[in-house]
MDTraj code that builds the backbone (N, CA, C; nanometers):
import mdtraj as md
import numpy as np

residues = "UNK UNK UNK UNK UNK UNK UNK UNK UNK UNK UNK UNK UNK UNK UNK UNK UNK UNK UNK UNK UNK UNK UNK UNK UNK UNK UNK UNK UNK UNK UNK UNK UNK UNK UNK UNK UNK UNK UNK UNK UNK UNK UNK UNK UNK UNK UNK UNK UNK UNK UNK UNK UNK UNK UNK UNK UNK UNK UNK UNK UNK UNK UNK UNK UNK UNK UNK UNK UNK UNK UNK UNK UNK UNK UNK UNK UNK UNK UNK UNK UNK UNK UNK UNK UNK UNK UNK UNK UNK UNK UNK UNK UNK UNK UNK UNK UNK UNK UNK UNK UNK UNK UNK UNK UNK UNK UNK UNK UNK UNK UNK UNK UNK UNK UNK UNK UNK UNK UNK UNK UNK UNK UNK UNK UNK UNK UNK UNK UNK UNK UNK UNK UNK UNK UNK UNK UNK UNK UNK UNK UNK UNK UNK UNK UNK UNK UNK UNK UNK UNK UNK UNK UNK UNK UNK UNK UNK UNK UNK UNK UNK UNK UNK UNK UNK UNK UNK UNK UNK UNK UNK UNK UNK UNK UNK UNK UNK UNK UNK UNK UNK UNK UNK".split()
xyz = np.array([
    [1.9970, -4.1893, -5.6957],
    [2.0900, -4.1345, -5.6008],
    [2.1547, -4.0068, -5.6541],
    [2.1936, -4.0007, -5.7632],
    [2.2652, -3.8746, -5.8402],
    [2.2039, -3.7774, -5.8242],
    [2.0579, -3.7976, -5.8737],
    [1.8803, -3.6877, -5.8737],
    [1.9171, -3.6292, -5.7517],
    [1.9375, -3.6854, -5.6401],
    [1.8946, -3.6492, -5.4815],
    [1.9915, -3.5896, -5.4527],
    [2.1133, -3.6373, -5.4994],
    [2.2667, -3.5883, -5.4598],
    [2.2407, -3.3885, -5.5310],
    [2.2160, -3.3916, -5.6719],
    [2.1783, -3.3034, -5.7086],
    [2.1099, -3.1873, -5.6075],
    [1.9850, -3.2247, -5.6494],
    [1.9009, -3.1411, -5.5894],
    [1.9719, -3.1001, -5.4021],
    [2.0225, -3.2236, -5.3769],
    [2.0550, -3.1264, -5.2520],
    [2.1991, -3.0055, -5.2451],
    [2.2950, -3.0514, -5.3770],
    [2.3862, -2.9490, -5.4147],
    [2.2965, -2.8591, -5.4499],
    [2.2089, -2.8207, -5.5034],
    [2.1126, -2.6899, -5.5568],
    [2.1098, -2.6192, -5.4363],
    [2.0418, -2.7169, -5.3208],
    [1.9591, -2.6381, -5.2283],
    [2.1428, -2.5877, -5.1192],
    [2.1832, -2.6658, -5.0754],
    [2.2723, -2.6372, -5.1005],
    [2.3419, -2.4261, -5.1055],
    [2.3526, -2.4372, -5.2689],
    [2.3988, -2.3611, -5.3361],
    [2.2819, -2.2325, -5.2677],
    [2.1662, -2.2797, -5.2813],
    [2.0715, -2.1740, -5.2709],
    [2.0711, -2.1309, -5.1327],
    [2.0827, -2.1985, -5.0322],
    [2.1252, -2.1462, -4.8995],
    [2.2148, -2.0821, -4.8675],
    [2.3501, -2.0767, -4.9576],
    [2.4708, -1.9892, -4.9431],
    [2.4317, -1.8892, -5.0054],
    [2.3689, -1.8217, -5.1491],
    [2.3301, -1.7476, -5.1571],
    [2.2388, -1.6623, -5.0919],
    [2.1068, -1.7363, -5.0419],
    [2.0225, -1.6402, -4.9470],
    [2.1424, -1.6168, -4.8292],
    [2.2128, -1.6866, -4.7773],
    [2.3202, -1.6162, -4.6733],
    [2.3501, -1.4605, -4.7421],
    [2.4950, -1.5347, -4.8468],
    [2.4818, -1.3815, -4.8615],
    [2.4027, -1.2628, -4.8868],
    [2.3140, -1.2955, -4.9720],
    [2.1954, -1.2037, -4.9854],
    [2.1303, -1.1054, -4.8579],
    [2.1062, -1.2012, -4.7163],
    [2.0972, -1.1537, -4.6220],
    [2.1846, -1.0874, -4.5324],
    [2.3509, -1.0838, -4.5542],
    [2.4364, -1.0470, -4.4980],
    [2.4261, -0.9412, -4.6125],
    [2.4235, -0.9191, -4.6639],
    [2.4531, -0.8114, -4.7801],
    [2.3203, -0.6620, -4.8041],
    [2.2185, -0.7478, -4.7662],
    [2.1330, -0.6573, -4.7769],
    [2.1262, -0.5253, -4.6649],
    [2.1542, -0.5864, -4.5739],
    [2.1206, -0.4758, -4.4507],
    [2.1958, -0.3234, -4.4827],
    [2.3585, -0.3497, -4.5387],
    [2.3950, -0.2575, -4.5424],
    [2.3739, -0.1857, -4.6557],
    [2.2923, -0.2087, -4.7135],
    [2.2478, -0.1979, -4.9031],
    [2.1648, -0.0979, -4.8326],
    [2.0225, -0.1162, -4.7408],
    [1.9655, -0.0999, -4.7149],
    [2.0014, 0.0627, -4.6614],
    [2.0781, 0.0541, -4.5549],
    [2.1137, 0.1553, -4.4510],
    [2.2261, 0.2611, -4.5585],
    [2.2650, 0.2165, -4.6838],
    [2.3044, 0.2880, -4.7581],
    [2.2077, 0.3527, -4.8662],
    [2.1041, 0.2700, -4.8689],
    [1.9727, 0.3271, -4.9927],
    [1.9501, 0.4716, -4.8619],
    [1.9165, 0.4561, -4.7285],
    [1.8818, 0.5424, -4.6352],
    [1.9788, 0.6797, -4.6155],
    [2.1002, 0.6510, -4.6159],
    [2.1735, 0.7933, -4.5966],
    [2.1382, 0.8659, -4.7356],
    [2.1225, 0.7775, -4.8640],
    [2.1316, 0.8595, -4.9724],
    [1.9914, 0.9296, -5.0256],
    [1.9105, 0.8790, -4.9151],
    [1.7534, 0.9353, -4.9190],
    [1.7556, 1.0255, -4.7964],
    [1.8088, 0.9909, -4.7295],
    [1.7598, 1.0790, -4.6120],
    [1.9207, 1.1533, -4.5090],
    [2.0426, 1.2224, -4.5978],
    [2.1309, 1.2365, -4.5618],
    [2.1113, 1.2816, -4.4402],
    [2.1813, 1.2470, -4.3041],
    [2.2026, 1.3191, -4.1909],
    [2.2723, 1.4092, -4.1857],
    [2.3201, 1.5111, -4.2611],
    [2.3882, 1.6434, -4.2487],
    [2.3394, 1.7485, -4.1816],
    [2.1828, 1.7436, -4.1479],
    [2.1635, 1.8223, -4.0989],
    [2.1022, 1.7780, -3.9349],
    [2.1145, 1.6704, -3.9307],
    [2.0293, 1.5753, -3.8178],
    [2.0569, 1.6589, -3.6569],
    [2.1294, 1.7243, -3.6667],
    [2.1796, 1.8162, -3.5315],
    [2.0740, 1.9168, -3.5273],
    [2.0294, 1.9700, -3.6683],
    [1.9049, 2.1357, -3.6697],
    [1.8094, 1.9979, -3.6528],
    [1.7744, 1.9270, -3.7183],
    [1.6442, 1.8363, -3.7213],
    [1.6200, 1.8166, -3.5747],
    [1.7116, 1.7432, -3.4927],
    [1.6744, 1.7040, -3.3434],
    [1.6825, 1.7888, -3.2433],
    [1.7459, 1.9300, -3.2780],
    [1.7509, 2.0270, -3.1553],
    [1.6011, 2.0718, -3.1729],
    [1.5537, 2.1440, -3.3610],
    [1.4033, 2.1961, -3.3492],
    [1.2995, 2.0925, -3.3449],
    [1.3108, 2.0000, -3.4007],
    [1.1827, 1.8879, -3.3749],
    [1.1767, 1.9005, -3.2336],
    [1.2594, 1.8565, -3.0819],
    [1.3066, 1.8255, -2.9621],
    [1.2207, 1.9679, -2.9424],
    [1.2406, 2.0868, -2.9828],
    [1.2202, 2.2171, -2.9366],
    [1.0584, 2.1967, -2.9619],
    [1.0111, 2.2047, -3.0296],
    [0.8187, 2.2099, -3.0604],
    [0.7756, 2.1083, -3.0819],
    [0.8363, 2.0116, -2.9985],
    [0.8078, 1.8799, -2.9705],
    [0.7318, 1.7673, -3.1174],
    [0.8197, 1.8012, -3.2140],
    [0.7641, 1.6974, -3.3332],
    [0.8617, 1.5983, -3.3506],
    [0.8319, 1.4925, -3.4104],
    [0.9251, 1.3418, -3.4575],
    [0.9889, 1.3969, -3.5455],
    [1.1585, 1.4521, -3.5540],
    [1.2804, 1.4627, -3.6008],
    [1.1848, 1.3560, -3.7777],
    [1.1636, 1.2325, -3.7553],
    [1.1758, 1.1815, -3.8926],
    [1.0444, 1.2360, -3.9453],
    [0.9843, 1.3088, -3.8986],
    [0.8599, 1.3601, -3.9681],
    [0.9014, 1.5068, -4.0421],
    [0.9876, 1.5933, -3.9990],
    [1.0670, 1.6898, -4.0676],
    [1.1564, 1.6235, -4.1591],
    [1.2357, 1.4733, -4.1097],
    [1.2844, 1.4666, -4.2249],
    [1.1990, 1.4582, -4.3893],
    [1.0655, 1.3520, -4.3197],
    [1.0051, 1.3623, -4.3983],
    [0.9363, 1.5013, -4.5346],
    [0.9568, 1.5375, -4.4167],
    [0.8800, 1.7009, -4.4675],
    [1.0484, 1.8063, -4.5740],
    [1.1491, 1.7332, -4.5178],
    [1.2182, 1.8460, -4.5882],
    [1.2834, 1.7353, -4.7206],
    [1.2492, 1.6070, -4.7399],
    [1.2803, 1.5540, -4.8301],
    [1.1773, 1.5775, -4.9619],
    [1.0895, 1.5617, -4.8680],
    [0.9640, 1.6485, -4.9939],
    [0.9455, 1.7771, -5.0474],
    [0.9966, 1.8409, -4.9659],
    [1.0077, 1.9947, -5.0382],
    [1.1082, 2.0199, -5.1020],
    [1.2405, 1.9432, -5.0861],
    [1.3835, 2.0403, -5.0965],
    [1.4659, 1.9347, -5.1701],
    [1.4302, 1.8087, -5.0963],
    [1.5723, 1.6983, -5.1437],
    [1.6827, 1.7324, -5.0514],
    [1.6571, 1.8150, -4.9391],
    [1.7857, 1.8108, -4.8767],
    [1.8719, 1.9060, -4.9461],
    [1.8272, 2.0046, -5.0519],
    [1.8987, 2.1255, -5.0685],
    [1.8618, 2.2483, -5.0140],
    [2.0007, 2.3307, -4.9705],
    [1.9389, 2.4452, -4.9081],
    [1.9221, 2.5718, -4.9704],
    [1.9699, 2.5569, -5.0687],
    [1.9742, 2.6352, -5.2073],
    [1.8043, 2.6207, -5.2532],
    [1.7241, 2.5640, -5.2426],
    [1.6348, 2.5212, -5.3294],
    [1.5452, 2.6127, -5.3428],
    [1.4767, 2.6588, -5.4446],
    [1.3913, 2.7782, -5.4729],
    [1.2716, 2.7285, -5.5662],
    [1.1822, 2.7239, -5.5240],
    [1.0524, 2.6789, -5.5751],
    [0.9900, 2.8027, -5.7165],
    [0.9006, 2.7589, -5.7859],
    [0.8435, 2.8816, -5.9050],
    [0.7629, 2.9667, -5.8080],
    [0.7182, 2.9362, -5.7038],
    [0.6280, 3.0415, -5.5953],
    [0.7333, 3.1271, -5.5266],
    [0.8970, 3.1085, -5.5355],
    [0.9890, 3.1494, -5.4824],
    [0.9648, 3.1117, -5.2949],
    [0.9500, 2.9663, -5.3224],
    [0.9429, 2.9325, -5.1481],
    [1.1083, 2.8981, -5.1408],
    [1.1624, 2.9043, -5.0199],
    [1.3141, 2.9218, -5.0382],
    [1.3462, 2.8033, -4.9067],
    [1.4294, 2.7802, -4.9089],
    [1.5382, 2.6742, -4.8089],
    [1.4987, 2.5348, -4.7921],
    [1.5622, 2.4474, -4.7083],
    [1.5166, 2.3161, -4.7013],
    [1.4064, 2.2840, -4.6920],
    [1.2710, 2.3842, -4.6008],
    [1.1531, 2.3548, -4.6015],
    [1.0381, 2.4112, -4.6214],
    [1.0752, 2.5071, -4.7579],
    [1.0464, 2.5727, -4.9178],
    [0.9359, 2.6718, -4.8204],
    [0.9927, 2.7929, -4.7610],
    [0.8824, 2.8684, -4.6950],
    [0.8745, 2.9974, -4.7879],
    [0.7730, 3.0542, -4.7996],
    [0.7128, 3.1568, -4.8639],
    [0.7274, 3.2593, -4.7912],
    [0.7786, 3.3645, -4.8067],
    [0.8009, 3.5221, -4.7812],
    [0.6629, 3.5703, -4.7480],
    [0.5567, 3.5539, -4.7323],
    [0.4684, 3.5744, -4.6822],
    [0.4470, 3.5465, -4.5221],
    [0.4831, 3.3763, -4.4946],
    [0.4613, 3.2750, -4.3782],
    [0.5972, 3.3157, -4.3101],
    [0.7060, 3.3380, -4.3710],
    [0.8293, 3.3695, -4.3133],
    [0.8342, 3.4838, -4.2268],
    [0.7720, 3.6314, -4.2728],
    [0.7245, 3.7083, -4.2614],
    [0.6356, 3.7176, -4.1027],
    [0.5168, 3.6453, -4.1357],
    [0.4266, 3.6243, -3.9864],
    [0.5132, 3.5502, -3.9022],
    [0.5944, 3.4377, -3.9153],
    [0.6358, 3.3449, -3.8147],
    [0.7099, 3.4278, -3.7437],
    [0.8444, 3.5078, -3.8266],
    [0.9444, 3.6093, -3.7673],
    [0.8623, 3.7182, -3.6771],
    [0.7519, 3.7391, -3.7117],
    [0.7157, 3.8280, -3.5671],
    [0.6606, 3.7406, -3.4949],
    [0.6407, 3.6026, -3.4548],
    [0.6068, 3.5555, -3.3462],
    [0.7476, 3.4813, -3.2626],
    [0.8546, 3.4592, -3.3642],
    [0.9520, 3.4062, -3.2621],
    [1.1412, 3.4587, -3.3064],
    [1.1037, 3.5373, -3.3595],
    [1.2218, 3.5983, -3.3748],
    [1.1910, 3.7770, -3.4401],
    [1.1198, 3.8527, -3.3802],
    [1.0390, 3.9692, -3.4002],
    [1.2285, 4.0685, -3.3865],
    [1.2939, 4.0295, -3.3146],
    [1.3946, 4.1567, -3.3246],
    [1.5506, 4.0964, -3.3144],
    [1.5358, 4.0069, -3.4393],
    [1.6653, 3.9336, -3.4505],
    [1.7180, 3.9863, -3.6281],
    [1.6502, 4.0403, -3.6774],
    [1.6892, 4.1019, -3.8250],
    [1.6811, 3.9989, -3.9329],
    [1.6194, 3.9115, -3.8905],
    [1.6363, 3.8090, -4.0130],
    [1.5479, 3.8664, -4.1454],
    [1.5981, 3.8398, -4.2502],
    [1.5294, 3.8354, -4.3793],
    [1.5233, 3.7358, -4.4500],
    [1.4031, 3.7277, -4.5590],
    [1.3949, 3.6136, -4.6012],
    [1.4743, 3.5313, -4.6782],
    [1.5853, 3.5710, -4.7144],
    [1.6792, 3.5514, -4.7900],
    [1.7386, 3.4262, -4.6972],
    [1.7690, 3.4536, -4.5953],
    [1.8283, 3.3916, -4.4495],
    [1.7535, 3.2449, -4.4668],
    [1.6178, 3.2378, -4.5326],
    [1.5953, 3.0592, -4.5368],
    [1.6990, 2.9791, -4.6409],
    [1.7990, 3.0394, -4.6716],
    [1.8573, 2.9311, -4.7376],
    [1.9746, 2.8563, -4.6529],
    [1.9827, 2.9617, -4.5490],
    [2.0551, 2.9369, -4.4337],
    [1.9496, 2.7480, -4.3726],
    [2.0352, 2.6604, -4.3400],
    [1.9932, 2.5259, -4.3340],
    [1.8567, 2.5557, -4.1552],
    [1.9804, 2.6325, -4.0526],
    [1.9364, 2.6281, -3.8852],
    [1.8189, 2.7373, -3.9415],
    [1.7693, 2.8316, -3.9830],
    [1.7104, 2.9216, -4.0283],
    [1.5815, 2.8604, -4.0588],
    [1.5990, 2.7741, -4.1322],
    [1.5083, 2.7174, -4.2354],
    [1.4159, 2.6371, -4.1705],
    [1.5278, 2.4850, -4.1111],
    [1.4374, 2.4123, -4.0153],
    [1.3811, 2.4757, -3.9020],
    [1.4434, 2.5691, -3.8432],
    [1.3695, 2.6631, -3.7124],
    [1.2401, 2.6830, -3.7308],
    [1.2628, 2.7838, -3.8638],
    [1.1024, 2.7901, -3.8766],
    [1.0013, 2.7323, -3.9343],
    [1.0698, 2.6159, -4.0430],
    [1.0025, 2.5316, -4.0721],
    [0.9420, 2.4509, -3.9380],
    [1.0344, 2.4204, -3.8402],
    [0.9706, 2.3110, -3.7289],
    [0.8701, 2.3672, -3.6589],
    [0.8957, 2.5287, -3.6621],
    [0.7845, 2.6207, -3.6094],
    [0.6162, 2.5933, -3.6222],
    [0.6877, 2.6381, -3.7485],
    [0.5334, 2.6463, -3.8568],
    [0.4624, 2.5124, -3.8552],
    [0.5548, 2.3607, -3.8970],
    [0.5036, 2.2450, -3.8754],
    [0.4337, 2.2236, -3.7189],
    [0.5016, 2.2670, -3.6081],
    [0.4277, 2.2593, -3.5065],
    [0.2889, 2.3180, -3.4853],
    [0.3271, 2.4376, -3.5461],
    [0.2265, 2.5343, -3.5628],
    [0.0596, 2.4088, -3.5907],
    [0.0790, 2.3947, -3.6940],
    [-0.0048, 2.2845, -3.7827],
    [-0.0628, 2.1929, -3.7186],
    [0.0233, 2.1147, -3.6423],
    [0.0166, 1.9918, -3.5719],
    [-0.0310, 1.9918, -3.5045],
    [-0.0297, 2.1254, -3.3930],
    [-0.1385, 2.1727, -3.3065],
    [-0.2748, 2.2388, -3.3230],
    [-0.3007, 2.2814, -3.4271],
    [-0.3858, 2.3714, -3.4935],
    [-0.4908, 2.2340, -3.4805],
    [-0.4697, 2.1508, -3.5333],
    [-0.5004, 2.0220, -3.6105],
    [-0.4907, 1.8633, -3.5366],
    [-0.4674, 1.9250, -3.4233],
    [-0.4800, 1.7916, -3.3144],
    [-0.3584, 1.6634, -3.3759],
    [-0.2472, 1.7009, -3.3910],
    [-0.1876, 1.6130, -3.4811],
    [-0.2545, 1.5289, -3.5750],
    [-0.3158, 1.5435, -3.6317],
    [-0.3520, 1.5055, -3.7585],
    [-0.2518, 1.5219, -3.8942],
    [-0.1800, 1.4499, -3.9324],
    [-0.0641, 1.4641, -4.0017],
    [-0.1174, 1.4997, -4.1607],
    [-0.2394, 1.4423, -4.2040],
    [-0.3143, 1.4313, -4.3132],
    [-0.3374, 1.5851, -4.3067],
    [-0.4087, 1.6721, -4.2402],
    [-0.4915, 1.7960, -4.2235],
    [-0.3297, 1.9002, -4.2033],
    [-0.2313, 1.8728, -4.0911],
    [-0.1140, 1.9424, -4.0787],
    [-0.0553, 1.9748, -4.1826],
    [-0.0317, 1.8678, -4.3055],
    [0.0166, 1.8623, -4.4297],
    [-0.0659, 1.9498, -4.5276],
    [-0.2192, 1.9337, -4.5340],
    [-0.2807, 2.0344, -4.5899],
    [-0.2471, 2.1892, -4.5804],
    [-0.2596, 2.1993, -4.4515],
    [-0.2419, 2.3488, -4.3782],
    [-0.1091, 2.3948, -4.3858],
    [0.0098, 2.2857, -4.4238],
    [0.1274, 2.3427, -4.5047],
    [0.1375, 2.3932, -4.6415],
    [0.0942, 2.2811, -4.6585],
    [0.1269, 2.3469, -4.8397],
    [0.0156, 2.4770, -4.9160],
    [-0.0662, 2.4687, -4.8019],
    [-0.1772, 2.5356, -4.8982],
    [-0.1907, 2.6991, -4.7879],
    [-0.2270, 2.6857, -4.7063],
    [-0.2826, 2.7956, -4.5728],
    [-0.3453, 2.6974, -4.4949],
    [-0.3491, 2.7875, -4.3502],
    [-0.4872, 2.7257, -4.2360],
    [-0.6150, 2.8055, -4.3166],
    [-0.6142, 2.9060, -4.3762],
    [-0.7411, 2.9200, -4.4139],
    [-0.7917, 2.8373, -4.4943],
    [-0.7344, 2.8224, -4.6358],
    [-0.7763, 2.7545, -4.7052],
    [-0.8335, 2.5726, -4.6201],
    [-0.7440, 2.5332, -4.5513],
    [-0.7939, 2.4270, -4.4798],
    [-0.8762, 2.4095, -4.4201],
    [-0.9468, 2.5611, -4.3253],
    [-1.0683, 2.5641, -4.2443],
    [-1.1748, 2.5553, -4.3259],
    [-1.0924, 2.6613, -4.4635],
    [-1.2820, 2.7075, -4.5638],
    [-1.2990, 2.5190, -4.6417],
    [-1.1839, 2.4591, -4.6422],
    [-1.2308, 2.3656, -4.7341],
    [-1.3120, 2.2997, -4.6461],
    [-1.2757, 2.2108, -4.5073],
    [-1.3855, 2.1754, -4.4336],
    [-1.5535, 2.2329, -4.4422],
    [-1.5405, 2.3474, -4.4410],
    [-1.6898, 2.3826, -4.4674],
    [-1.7450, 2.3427, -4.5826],
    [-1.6478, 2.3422, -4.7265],
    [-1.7289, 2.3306, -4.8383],
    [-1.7039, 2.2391, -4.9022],
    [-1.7896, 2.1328, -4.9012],
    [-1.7587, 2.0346, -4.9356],
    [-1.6963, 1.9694, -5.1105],
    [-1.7961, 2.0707, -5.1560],
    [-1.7832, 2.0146, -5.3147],
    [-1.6555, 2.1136, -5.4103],
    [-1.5667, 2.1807, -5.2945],
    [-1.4349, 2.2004, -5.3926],
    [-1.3555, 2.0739, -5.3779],
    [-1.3059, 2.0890, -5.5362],
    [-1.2086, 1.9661, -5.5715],
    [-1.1281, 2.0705, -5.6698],
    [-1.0961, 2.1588, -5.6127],
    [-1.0032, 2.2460, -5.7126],
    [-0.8332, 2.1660, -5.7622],
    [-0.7514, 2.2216, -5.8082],
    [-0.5995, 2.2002, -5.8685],
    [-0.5676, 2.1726, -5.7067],
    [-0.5809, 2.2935, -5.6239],
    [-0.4748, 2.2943, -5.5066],
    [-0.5285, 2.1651, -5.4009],
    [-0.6372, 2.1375, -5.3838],
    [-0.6745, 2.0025, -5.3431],
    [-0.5965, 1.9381, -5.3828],
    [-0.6184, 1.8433, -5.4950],
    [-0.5444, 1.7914, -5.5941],
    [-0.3704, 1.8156, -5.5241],
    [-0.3217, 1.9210, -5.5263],
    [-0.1745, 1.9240, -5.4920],
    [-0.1495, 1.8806, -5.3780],
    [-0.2436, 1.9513, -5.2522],
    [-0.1975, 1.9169, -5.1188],
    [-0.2442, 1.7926, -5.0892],
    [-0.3094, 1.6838, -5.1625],
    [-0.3309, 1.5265, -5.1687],
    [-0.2045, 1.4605, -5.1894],
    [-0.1524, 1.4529, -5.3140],
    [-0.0706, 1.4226, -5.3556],
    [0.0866, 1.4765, -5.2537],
    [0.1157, 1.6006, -5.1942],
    [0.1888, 1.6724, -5.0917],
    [0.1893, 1.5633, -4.9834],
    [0.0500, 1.5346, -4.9498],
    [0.0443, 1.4480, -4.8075],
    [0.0845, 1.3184, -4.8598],
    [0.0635, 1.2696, -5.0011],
    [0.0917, 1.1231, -5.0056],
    [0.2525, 1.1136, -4.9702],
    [0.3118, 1.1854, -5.0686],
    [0.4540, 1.1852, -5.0482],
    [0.5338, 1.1886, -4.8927],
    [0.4811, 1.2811, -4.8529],
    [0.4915, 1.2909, -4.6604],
    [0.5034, 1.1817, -4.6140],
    [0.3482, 1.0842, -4.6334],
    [0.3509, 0.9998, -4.5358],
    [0.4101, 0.8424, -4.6021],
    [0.4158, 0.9219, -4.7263],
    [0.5040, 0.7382, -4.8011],
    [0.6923, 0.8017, -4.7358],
    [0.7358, 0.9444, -4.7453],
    [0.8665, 0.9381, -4.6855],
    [0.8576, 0.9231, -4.5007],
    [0.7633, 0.9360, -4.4636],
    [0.6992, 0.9246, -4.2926],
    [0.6820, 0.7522, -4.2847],
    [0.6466, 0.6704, -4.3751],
    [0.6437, 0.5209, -4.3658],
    [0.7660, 0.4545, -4.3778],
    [0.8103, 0.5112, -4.4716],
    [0.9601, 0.4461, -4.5318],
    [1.0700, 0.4555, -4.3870],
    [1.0944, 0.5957, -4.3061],
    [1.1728, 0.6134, -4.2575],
    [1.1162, 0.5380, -4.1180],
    [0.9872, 0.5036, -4.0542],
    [0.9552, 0.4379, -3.9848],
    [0.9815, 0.3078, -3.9752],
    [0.9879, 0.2334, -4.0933],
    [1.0124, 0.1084, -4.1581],
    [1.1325, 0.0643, -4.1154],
    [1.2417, 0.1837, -4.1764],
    [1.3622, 0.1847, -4.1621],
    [1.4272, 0.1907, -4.0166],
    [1.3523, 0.2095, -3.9570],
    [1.4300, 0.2219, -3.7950],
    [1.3893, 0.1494, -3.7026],
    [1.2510, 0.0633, -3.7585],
    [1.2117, -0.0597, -3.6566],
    [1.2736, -0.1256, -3.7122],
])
top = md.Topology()
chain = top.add_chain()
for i, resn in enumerate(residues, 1):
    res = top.add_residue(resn, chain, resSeq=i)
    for name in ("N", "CA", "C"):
        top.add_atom(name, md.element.get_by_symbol(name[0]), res)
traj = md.Trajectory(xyz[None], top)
């Protein structure tokens, strides 16, 4: 009788704990999330995602991987703002959607600046590429050229392969996580 009395104080015990455990976790959870994926900027995220019609958490995705959510951030290629664009791409995009607004590239550290044309350019991609998020991600980090010539040739496995693999893993492990998180 003691044995049984026991074991059911254990179980017991162990049911109040998984309680709390389960009352406790959710907000653990939704706090691991602001500190991965701060909403400070969630107003530029949902006006330009909303604008060139992409999933808001797929930029988040995209600017947690480049930047961390800094707008300061400056890459060794000198790619600049939350969604690390190159003075080259900055350059072409500004004459297709802001050709006589004076911006310079300096201006991507500016946050609305940054995602604008980051959401641009990501759209850009997405369409290029039939949403294909795998191939979109390529054609970010690397060029659309480089993405067209690699299709043709099969047997490069250069460094930048190699990078924009690893680029897309990160994407779609912060593109899973934040999916996870909101079902």
């Amino acid at each position: 009788m003691k044995t049984l009395f026991r074991l059911l104080r254990r179980l017991v015990v162990l049911v109040c704990i998984a309680a709390v455990l389960l009352t406790a976790l959710p907000p653990l959870a939704r706090e691991a999330d602001r500190l991965l994926y701060p909403p400070k900027y969630s107003r530029q995220v949902e006006q330009w995602a909303a604008e060139y019609e992409l999933d808001p958490l797929l930029v988040y995705a995209f600017i947690r991987t480049e930047s961390g959510f800094d707008p300061a951030a400056t890459s060794s290629v000198e790619a600049r703002g939350l969604m690390q664009m190159t003075e080259e791409t900055f350059i072409w995009l500004r004459s297709k959607i802001a050709p006589d607004e004076g911006l310079l590239f300096a201006n991507l550290y500016d946050p609305e600046t940054s995602i604008r044309f980051g959401c641009y350019y990501l759209h850009l991609c997405m369409e290029r590429y039939n949403g294909d998020v795998a191939t979109a991600a390529a054609a970010w980090i690397t060029t659309h050229r480089f993405v067209v010539n690699m299709r043709c040739v099969c047997f490069l496995q250069s460094l930048m392969i190699q990078k924009w693999v690893l680029f897309y893993n990160i994407i779609f492990k912060s593109f899973c996580y934040l999916y996870i998180s909101v079902i």
